[in-house]
C-alpha positions as a printed NumPy array, in Angstrom:
array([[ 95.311, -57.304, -21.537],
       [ 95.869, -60.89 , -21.416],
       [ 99.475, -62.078, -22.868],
       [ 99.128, -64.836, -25.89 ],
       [102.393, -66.332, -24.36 ],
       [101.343, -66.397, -20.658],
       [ 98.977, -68.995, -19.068],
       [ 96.311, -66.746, -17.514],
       [ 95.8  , -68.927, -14.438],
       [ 99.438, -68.41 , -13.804],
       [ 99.357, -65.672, -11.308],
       [ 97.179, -65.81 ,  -7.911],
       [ 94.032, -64.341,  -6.085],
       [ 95.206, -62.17 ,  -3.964],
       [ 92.104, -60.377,  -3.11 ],
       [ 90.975, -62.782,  -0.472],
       [ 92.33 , -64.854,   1.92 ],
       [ 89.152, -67.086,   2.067],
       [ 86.516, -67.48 ,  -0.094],
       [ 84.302, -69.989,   1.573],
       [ 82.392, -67.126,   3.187],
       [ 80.967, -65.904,   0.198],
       [ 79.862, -69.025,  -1.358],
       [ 76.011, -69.128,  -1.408],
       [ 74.687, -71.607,   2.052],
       [ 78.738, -72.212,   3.456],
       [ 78.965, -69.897,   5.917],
       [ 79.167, -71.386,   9.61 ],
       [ 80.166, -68.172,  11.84 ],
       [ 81.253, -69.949,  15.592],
       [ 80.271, -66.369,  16.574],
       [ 76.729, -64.332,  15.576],
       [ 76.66 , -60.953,  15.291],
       [ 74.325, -58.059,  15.619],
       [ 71.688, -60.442,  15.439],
       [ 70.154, -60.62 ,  19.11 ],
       [ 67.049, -59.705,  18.401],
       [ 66.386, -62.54 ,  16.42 ],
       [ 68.315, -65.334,  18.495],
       [ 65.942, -63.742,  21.126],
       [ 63.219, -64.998,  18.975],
       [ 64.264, -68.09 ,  18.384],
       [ 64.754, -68.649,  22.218],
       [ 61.184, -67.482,  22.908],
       [ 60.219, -70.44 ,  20.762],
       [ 61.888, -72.954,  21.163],
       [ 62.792, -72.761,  25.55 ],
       [ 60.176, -75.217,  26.245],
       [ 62.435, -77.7  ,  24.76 ],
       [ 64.893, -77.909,  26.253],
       [ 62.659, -79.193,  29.399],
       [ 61.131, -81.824,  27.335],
       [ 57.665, -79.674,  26.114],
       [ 56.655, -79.556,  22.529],
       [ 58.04 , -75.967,  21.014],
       [ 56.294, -73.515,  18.966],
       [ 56.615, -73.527,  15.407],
       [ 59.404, -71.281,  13.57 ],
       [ 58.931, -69.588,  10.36 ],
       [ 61.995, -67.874,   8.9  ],
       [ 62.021, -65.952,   5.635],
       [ 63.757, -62.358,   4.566],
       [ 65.86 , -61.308,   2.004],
       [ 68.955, -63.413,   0.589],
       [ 72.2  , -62.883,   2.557],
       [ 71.043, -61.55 ,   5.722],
       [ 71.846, -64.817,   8.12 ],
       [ 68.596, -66.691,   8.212],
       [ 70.549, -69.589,   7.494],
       [ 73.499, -69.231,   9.594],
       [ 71.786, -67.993,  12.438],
       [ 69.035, -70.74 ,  12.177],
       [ 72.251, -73.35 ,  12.007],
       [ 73.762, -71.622,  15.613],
       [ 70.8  , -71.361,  17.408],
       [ 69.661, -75.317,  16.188],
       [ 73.69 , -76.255,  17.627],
       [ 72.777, -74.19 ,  20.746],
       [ 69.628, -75.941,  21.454],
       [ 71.148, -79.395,  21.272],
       [ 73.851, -78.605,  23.363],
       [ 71.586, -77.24 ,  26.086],
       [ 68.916, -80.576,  25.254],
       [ 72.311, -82.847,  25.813],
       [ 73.02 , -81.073,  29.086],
       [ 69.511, -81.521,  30.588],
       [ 69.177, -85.31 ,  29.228],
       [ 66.591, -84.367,  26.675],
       [ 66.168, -86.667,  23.752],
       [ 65.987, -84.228,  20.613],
       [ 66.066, -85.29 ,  16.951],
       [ 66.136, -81.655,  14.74 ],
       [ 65.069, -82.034,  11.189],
       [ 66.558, -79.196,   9.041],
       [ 67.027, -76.718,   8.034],
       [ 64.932, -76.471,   5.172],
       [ 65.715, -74.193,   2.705],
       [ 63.066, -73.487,   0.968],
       [ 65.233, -71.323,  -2.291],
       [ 63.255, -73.86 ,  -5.141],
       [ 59.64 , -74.605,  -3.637],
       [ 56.823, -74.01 ,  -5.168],
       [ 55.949, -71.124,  -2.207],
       [ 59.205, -69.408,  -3.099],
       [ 58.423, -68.818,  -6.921],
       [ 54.842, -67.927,  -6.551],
       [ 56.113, -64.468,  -4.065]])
């Protein structure tokens, strides 16, 4: 029961020490984990790269909250790290989330 003659913002969250993590699209890990498999993926795709070949294309989609996004944003820092070290001249575009497009509300 909130007090008529206390300010409720008065007292402090102490449930979490961060909340950044758990705002929708913010979270940066410097660490993946438990997602090999798909990093494997990605690496399968996009290798030729980093020696100056066109890639394949990458399609990502799944349920909200499982890492597409934060795994797509290591793997993409990865890659130009490895295209810097070999001299490769690499412009990424994206990621796109794709949350609002017209392909997203018609599944």
């Amino acid at each position: 029961m909130v007090q008529t003659d206390e300010n409720p913002f008065d007292g402090t969250d102490e449930i979490f020490e961060a909340k950044q993590p758990l705002k929708k699209d913010s979270f940066d890990p410097e660490t993946i984990f438990h997602r090999d498999k798909e990093i494997n993926l990605y690496v399968n795709a996009l290798q030729d790269v980093v020696v100056g070949h066109e890639p394949n294309n990458v399609f990502v989609y799944g349920p909200t909250g499982v890492g597409k996004t934060a795994v797509t944003k290591w793997v993409r820092d990865m890659l130009l790290e490895k295209a810097d070290e070999q001299e490769v001249d690499l412009e990424i575009l994206g990621p796109v989330n794709c949350r609002n497009s017209v392909l997203h509300k018609a599944a």
